[in-house]
KOLMI-72924 format. One record per residue (C-alpha): y, x, z; residue in one letter. Coordinates in pm, whole numbers, plus 32768, in hexadecimal, padded with zeros to 4 digits. Last residue first. Example, Ala and Ser with C-alpha at 12.3 -4.5 7.8 and 13.67 -1.06 7.14 Angstrom:
2
7F96855782CAS 7E3E84CE830CA 
END
This chain:
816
A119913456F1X A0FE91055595X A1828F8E5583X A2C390365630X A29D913C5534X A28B905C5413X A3C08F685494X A46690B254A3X A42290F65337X A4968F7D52C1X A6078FB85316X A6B68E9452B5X A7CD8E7651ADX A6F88EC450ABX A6448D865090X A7B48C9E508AX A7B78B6D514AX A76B8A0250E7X A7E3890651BDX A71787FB5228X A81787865334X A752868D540BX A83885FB54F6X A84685BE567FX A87384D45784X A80F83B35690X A70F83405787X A60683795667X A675850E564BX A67A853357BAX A51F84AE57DFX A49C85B056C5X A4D986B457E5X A58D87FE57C6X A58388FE5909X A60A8A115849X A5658A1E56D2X A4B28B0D560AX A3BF8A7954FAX A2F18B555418X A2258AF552F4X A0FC8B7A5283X A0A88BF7513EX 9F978C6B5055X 9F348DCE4FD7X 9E1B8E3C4EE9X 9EC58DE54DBCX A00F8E824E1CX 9F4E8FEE4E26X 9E938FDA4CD4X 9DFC8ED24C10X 9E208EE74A8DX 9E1F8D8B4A0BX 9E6E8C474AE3X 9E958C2D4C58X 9E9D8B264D4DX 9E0F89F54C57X 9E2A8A104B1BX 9CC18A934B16X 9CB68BD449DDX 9C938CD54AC6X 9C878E394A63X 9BD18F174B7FX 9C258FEC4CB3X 9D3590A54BF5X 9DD491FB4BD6X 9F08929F4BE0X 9FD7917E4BDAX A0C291F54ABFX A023911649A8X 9F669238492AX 9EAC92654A3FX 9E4B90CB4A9DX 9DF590BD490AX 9E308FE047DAX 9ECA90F2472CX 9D4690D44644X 9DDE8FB84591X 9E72908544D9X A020906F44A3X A0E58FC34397X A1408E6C4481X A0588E4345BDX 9FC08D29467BX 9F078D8447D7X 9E7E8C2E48B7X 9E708B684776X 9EB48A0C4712X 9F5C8A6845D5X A09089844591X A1D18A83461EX A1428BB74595X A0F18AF94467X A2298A9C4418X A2E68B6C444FX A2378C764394X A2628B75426BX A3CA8B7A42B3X A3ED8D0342C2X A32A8D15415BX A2F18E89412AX A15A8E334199X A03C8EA74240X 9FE28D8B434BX 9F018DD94491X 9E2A8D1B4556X 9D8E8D6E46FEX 9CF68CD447F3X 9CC18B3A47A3X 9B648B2E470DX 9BC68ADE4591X 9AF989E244D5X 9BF088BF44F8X 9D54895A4579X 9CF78A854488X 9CD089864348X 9DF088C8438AX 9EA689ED43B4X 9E168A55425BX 9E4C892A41A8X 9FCB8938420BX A01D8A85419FX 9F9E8A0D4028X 9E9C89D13F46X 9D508A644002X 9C4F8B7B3F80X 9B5B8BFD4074X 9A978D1440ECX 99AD8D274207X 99788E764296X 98468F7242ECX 985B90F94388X 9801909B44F1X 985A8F7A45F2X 97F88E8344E5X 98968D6345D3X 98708C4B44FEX 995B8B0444C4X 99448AF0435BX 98018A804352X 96AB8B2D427CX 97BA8BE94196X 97178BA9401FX 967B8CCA3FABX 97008E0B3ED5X 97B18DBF3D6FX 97928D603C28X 983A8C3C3B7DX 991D8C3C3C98X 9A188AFA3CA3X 99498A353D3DX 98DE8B423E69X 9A588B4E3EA7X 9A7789E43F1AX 994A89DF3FEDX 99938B2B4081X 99128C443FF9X 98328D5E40CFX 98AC8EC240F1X 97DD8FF0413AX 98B8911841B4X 984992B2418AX 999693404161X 99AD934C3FE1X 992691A13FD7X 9AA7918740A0X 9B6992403FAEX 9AAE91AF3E81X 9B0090773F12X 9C4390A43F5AX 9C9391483DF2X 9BED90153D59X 9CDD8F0E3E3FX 9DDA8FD63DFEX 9DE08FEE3C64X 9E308EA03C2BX 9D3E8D6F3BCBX 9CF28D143D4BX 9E5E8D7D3DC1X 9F238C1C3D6BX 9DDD8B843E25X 9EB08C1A3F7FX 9D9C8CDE4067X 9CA48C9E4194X 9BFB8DD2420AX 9B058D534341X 9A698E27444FX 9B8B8F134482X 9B658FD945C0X 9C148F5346E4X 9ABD8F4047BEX 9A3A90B64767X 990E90FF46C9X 99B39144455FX 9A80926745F1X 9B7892E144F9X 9ADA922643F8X 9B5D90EA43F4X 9C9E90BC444DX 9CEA921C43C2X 9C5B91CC4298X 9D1B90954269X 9E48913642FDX 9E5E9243420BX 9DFA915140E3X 9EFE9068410CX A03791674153X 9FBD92084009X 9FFB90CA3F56X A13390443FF5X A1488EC5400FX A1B88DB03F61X A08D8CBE3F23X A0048CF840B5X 9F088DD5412AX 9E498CF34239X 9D838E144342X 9CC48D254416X 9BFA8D8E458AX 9ACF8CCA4608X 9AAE8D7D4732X 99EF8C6447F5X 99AB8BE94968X 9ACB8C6F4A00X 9B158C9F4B58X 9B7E8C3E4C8AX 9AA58B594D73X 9ADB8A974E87X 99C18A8B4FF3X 9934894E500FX 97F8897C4FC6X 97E88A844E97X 96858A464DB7X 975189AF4CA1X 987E8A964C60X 97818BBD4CB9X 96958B594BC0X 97AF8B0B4A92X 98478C704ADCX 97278D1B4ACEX 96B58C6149ABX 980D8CB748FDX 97E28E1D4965X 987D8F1C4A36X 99568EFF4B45X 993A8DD24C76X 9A788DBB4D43X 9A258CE54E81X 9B048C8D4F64X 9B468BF550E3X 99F08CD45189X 99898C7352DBX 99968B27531CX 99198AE751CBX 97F48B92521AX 97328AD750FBX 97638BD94FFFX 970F8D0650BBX 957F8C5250EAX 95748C444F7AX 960B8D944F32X 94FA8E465015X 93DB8E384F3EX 949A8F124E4FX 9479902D4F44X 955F914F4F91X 96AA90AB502DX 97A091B05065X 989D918F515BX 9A0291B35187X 9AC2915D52B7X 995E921C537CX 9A0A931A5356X 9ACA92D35480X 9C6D933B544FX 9D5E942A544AX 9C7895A65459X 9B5194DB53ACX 9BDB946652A3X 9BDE955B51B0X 9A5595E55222X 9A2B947351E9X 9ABA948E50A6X 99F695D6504EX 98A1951250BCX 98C994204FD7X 991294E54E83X 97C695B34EE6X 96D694844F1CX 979093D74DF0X 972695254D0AX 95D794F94D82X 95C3938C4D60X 963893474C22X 950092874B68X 94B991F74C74X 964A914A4C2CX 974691224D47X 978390664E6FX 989490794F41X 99228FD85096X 9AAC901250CFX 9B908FBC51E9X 9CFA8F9B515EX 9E2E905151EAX 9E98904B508CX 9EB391CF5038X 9D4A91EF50DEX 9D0190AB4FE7X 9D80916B4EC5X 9D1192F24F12X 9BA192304F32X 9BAC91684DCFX 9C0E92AC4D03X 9B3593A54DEDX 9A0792AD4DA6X 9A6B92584C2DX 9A0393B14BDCX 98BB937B4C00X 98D192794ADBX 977B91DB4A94X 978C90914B28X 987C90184C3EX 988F8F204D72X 99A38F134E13X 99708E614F96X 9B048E6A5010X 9B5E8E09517AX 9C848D8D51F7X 9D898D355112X 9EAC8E1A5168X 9FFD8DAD51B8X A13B8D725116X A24F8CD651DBX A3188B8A51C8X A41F8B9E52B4X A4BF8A72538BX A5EE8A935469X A65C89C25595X A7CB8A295654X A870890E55BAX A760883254CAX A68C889653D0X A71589D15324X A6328A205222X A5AD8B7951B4X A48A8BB550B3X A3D98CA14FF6X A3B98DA5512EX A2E18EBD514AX A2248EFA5235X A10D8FA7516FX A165904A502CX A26E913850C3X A18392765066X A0EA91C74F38X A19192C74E06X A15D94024E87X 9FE993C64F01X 9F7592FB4DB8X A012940F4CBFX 9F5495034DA5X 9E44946C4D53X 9E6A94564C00X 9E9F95C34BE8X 9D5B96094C9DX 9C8F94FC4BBCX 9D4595DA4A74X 9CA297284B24X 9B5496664B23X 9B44960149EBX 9BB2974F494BX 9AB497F14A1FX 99A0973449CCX 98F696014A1DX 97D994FC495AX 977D93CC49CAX 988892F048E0X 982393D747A9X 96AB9386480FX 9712923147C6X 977B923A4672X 964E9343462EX 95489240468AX 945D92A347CFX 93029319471EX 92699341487DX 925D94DF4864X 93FC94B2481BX 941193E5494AX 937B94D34A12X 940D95F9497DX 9578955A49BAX 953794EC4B2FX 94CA965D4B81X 95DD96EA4AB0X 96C496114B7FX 965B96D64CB5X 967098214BFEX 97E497894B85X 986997614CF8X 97E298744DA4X 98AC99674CA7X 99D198824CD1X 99CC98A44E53X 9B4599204E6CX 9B9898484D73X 9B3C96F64DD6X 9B9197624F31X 9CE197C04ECDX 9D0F963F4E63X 9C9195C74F8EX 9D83966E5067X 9E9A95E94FA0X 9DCA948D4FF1X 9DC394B2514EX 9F46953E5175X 9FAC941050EFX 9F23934451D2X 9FC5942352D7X A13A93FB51F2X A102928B5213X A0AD92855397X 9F9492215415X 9F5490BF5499X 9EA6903E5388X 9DAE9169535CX 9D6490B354E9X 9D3A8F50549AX 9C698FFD536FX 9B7C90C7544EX 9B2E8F6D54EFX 9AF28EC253B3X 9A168FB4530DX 99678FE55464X 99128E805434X 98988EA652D3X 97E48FB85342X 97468F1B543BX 96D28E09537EX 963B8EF3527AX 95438F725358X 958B90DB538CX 94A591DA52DCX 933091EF52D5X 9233912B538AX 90EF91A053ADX 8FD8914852D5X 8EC5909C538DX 8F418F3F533AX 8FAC8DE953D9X 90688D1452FAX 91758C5253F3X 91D68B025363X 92718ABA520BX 92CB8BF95146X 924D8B7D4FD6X 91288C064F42X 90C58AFC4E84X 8F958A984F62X 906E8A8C507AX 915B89BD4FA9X 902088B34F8DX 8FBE88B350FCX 91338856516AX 9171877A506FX 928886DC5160X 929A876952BEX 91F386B553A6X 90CC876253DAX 919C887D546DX 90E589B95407X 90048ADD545FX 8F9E8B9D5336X 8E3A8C5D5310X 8D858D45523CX 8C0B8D6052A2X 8B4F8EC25295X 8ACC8EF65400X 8C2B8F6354A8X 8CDE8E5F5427X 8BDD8D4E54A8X 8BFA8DF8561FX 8D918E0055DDX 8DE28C86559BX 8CCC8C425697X 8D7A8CEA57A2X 8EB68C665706X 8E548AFA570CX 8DB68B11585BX 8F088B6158E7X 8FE08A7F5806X 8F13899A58DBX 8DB788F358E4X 8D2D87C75982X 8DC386AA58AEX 8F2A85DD591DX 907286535984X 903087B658E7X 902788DF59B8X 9141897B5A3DX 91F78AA05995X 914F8C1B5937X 92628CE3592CX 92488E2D581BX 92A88F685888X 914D900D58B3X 912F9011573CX 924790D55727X 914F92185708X 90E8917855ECX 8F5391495627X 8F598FD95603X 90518FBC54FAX 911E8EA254AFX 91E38E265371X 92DB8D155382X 935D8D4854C1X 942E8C3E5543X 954C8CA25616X 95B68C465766X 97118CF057BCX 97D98BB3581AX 96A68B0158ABX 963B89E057E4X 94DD8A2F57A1X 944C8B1958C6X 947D8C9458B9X 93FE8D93577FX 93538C5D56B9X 92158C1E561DX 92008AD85561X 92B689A85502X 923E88D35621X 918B8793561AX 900D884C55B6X 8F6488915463X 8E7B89C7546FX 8E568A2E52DCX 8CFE8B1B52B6X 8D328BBC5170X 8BF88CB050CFX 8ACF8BC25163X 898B8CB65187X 88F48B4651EFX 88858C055348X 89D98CB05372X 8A8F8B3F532FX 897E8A92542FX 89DB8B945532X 8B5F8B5C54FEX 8B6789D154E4X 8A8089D8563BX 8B908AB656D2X 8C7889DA5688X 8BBE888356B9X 8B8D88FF5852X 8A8089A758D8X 89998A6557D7X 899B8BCD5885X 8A228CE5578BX 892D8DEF5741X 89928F4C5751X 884F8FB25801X 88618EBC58FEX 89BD8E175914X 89AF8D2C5A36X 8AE88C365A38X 8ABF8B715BB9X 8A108A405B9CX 8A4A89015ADAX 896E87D75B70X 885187AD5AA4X 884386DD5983X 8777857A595AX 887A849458DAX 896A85B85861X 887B85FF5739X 8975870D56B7X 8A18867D5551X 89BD870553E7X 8A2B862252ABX 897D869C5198X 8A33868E506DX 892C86454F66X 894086CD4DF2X 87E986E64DDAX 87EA88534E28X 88D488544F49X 879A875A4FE8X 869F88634F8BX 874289845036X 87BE88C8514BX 863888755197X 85D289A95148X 86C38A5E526EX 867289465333X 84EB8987530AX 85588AF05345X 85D18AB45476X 84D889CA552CX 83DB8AF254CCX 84B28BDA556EX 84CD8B525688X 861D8B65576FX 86F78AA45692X 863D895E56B6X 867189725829X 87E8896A580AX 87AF8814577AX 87D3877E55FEX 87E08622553EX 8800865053B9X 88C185345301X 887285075197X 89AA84CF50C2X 89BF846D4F49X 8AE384734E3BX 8B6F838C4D73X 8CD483AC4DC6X 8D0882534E94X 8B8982AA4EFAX 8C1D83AF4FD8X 8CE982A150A9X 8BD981CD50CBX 8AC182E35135X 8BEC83865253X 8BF7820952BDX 8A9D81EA530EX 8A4F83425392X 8B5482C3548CX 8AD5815D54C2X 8979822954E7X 89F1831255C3X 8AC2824756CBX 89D4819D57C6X 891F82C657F3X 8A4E839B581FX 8AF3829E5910X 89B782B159FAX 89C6841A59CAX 8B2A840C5A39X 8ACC83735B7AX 8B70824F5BCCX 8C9282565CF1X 8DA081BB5C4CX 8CCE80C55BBCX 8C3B807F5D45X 8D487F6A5D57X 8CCD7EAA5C47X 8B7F7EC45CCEX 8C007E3B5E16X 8C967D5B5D92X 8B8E7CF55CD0X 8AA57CC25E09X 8B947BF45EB4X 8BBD7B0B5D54X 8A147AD45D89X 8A607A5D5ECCX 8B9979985E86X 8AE178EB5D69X 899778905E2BX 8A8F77F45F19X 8B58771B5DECX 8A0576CD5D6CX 89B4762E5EB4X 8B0975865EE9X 8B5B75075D54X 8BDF75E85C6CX 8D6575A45BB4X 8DEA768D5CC0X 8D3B778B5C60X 8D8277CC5AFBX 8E6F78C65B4FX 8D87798A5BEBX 8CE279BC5AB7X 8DD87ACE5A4FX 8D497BC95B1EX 8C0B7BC25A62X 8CF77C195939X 8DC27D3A59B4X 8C887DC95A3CX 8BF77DBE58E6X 8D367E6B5886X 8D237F5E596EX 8BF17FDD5907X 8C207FFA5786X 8D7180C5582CX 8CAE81AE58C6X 8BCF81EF57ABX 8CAB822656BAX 8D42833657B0X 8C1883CA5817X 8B6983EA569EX 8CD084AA565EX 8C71860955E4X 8BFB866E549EX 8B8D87915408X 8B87879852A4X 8B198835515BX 8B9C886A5018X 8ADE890D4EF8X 8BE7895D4DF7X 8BAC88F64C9DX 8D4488AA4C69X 8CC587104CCBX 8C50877C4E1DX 8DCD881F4E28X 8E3A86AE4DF4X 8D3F86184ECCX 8DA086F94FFDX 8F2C86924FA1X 8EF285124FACX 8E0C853A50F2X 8F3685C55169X 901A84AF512CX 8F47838851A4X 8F43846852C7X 9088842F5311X 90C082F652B4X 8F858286537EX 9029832B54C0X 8ED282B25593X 8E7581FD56D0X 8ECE8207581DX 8F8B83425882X 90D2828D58A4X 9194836F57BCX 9070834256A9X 8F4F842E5643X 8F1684FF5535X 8FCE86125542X 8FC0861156EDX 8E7A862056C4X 8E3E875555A6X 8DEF872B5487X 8D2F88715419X 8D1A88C252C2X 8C0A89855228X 8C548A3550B2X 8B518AA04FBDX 8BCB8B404E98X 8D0B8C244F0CX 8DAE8CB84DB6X 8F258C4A4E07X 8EFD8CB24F6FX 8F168E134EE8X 909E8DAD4EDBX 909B8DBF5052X 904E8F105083X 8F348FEF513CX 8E1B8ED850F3X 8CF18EBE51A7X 8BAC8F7650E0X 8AD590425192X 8A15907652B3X 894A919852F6X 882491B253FDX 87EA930054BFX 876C92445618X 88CF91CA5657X 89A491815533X 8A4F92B7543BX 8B3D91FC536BX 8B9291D5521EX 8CFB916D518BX 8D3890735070X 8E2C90624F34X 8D748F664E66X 8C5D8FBA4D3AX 8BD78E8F4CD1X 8AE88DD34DC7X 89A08E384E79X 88668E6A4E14X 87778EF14F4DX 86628FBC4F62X 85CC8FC850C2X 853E910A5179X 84A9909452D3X 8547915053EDX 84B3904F54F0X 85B8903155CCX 86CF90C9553EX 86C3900753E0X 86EE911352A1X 87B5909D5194X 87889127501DX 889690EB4EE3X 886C907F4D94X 89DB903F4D0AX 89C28EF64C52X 8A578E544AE8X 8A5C8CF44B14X 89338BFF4B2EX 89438BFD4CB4X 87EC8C344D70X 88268BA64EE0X 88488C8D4FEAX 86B88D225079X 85ED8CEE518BX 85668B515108X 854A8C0F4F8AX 83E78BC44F94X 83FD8A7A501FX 83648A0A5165X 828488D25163X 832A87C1522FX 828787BA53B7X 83DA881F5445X 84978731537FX 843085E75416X 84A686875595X 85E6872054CAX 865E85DF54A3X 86A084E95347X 873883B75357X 
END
């Protein structure tokens, strides 16, 4: 064991003022202490996004973090446990599970090259129940005392009055009693549990007093310095056998008092020039009332000079330990303030320490940069509450938004394409592809047809809502009516395509559906603009808070597990998109498509012209899009004729590479290189190409390498086309028409929110119907199932006629 008493009279290493050297690339930087304004060099870490601060006496700090994915580069991280972490239910000895699992987590970042170090409560608790178990035992003599003879039994009884009383006093014992009795079975443990991983501990004793000489301080500071060097986590713990009594917090010169294991972890974090200082305690965080009020809300980022900071609620302290969320936040803030990142969090929570170090929103991450925006659980909740109420508009008023929307679009066109040209220079200046630059881009043309399809969506969804699929007559006087509804709340989640903001809006507005968005960096000018013209829609029927805009990409994680919020997800853009949002979703369904692997099969009998206009069209028209060809599959009658040469001439004329398919590439003598799979996604101007004998091959072919959305057949042979419209497994299958047709727009439903290849709820273009659900309606007139098991009365189940009833007033009365 080693103390700070053996330390002191240790030789003091050069770099003992200084952070530790790193062998990475440094920014040299220069920190002046305001006490003795002594000029230090200091090497610090890889460049992170930090603020500086002006301290008392003219001394600069540097260095915390301003956002959570900076906590990716941290080095040197100190984690406080904190007692109630650590320690069980009944106080008396320790949660080895627990902290079995934490200790796995600080070796596993030790093992990444970080230098780990921790502060440790818990010596009381080990302690206190080491003590009660000796008790326990001497206690258990008694029982032997019937088998003693009359003196010994007398000696006994005195001697068993004494433990009682001892036993008694347990409840009473001092805690430094319990500390002194607990540190080495503690240090103990931690060394047995570290050794599991091969590493090394060296416990390091302190006391407020140690703090308040310099020379004590610096040998600590060398100390950590040389133990972090060997590989050593030192385990750091305040010497509660011989500490004073905790006195009132006295912060001389911006120096925090050493009271309490908090404020201990945050002084000895500033000293070590630690970058992450993680507080582990048994609540989640920072919240805006206590946990498990209606309106209590976790806040995941917090900052001390926010204006809101004074909003916070600081709850009772801990059931065990001296310090409270109090304490923790003082310190929290003092080690902020002086250069140290920090993150209070529930030590509970499963790889807590290690998705801290990711980046991941777990805790509150106290910073210096103020917070900006809404937190994304309020907008999901003013999603919903703005959608109860777009619900209860009329259909011609929901209509009215999006009409409005459209002239908007217009109106502000000018405003419109100099924001875009912002997005478009950008991405030009970062070597964006041209197929995807084509998505970015706007224009008049584009946005005149977005207008037109908007209107499309307003004419055509004014009874949407309401409406009723179903009418059954139950019994006399009882009728049941299945209705559509909307879903909820919508989280879409789009790359690239500014325009699919109006497009996805004017939908859910039409569908009485709450909607959160997020859209491409790469678009956020022209999304900033599109978003605030369909609020400025909105706003004279309903909140605009109905439709937000979500700005960072941090943010999708934490909207993915408020399932209580948000009922759908609709993810557009790219097959890893797609894939990560399908897998990072908790419990919250999602529509989409993972792949537009899109066939063209031109069949033995088939019009030659016909083939090649929709090949290139297919293809070419706009090779980025999701229901452009990716594979050109054709009859083997047409290998030695003159179509398949014309086609690819035709195609090689327009700029495409083509890759054979296993069969084809046997039959070329000569030719370009073997297609790498046939299910790819070129997304540009590539194809495969391949020969196959008959109709049949090539549905077998599409149902195997094919990605479900959308496969077409060129041919003059109706039963063929029969065929494989009826045996492709596709969400859009098409007979002598491009694949390209595949398209909310130019189906009719004006636009779309996405095309879904899921069988379940809605397949292929998604407009109005697939963002609705039902409900169903029962009327009665004093009907109870009683009647109906006493015989007294019949079920009917009589189907009525929909148009007989009068849906509209049902509408208005729902209105009202």
């Amino acid at each position: 064991m080693l103390s700070l008493r053996t330390v002191a009279r240790l030789p003091v290493s050069p770099l003992a003022n200084s952070c530790f050297t790193t062998p990475t690339t440094a920014v040299f930087v220069s920190l002046r202490h305001h006490q003795n304004c002594v000029h230090k060099n200091v090497w610090t870490n890889p460049p992170r996004c930090y603020y500086s601060t002006e301290q008392p006496g003219g001394a600069t700090v540097t260095g915390a973090s301003l956002l959570r994915t900076d906590l990716m580069k941290v080095k040197r991280v100190v984690v406080k446990l904190g007692s109630a972490v650590i320690t069980r239910e009944d106080e008396c000895g320790l949660a080895l599970g627990r902290l079995a699992s934490i200790v796995e987590q600080v070796a596993e970042l030790q093992a990444q090259g970080r230098e780990m170090v921790m502060v440790t409560s818990g010596a009381v608790a080990f302690g206190k129940q080491k003590l009660r178990h000796e008790a326990a035992m001497s206690m258990s003599m008694r029982q032997n005392l019937n088998n003693l003879n009359e003196t010994d039994r007398h000696a006994f009884c005195m001697a068993s009055t004494a433990l009682r009383h001892l036993y008694a006093a347990l409840h009473m014992l001092e805690p430094r009693a319990c500390a002194a009795a607990g540190q080495s079975g503690l240090m103990s443990m931690y060394d047995a549990m570290f050794q599991q991983y091969g590493l090394k501990t060296a416990q390091v004793l302190v006391t407020k007093p140690d703090f308040q000489n310099e020379f004590s301080r610096r040998n600590l500071r060398s100390t950590l310095q040389e133990l972090c060097k060997l590989k050593i986590v030192p385990i750091i713990n305040a010497n509660d056998a011989v500490a004073p009594p905790p006195e009132p917090d006295k912060d001389l010169a911006g120096v925090i008092s050493v009271k309490d294991n908090d404020s201990l972890a945050a002084r000895l974090a500033v000293e070590m020039k630690a970058e992450l200082l993680v507080i582990m305690s048994d609540v989640n965080g920072l919240y805006t009332a206590p946990p498990g009020m209606p309106d209590s809300r976790l806040l995941h980022t917090f900052c001390p000079i926010n204006p809101d900071g004074s909003k916070i609620i600081i709850g009772d302290k801990s059931r065990v330990g001296v310090g409270g969320m109090d304490t923790k936040v003082k310190a929290a803030t003092w080690a902020l303030k002086n250069g140290t990142s920090v993150v209070i969090c529930n030590g509970c929570e499963e790889k807590a320490i290690i998705n801290i170090v990711k980046g991941k929103k777990v805790g509150t991450f106290f910073t210096m940069a103020p917070s900006k925006g809404t937190p994304v659980e309020v907008q999901a909740k003013e999603a919903r509450d703005g959608g109860l109420k777009l619900q209860a508009l009329t259909g011609e008023h929901r209509a009215a938004v999006v009409d409005r929307l459209a002239d908007l679009l217009l109106e502000r066109k000018a405003d419109i394409i100099s924001a875009n040209q912002q997005d478009v220079s950008a991405a030009y200046s970062q070597g964006m592809p041209q197929t995807m630059m084509a998505r970015l881009f706007l224009n008049d043309q584009k946005l005149q047809t977005l207008a037109t399809g908007l209107r499309q969506i307003a004419d055509t969804s004014r009874n949407a809502l309401g409406k009723v699929l179903k009418r059954t007559k139950i019994a006399d006087g009882m009728e049941l009516r299945q209705i559509t509804v909307p879903i909820g709340v919508l989280l879409v989640i789009f790359e690239s395509r500014p325009d699919a903001l109006p497009q996805v809006a004017a939908l859910s507005i039409c569908s009485g559906n709450g909607l959160l968005l997020k859209g491409g960096s790469e678009a956020s000018h022209s999304n900033k603009i599109l978003h605030s013209l369909v609020q400025e829609a909105l706003e004279p029927f309903a909140p605009p808070e109905t439709i937000a805009l979500v700005s960072r990409r941090e943010d999708i994680s934490d909207l993915l597990h408020l399932h209580e919020y948000i009922d759908l997800v609709i993810p557009r853009g790219s097959a890893e998109l797609v894939q990560r949002i399908q897998e990072a979703s908790q419990h919250i369904p999602v529509l989409g498509h993972s792949e537009g692997i899109c066939h063209v099969y031109i069949d033995e009998d088939v019009d030659p012209e016909m083939a090649i206009r929709i090949v290139l069209d297919s293809k070419c028209d706009y090779p980025a899009a999701c229901n452009a060809m990716e594979t050109l599959l054709i009859h083997k009658k047409h290998r030695q004729g003159p179509l398949f040469d014309l086609m690819c001439e035709k195609l090689r004329n327009e700029g495409v590479d083509f890759h054979p398919g296993p069969v084809l590439s046997k039959l070329l003598k000569f030719g370009p290189s073997l297609s790498a799979s046939m299910r790819t996604e070129y997304g540009g101007m590539e194809c495969a190409i391949e020969v196959v004998e008959d109709v049949d091959e090539a549905i077998q072919l599409i149902n195997k390498f094919g990605s479900g959305h959308t496969d077409t057949i060129v041919t003059n042979d109706d039963y063929n086309a029969e065929k494989f419209m009826k045996l492709v497994d596709s969400a859009c299958v098409f007979k002598n028409a491009s694949t390209r047709f595949a398209d909310g727009y130019r189906f009719g439903l004006g636009a779309e929110v996405g095309i879904s290849t899921s069988r379940i709820h809605a397949r292929g273009p998604v407009g109005i119907e697939g963002l609705l659900t039902t409900k169903w309606v029962l009327q009665g007139n004093g009907h109870i199932s009683r009647d109906f098991t006493d015989g007294r009365m019949k079920f009917l189940h009589e189907q009525l006629p929909v148009e007989d009833w009068d849906g509209e007033t049902f509408r208005k009365v729902s209105s009202s």
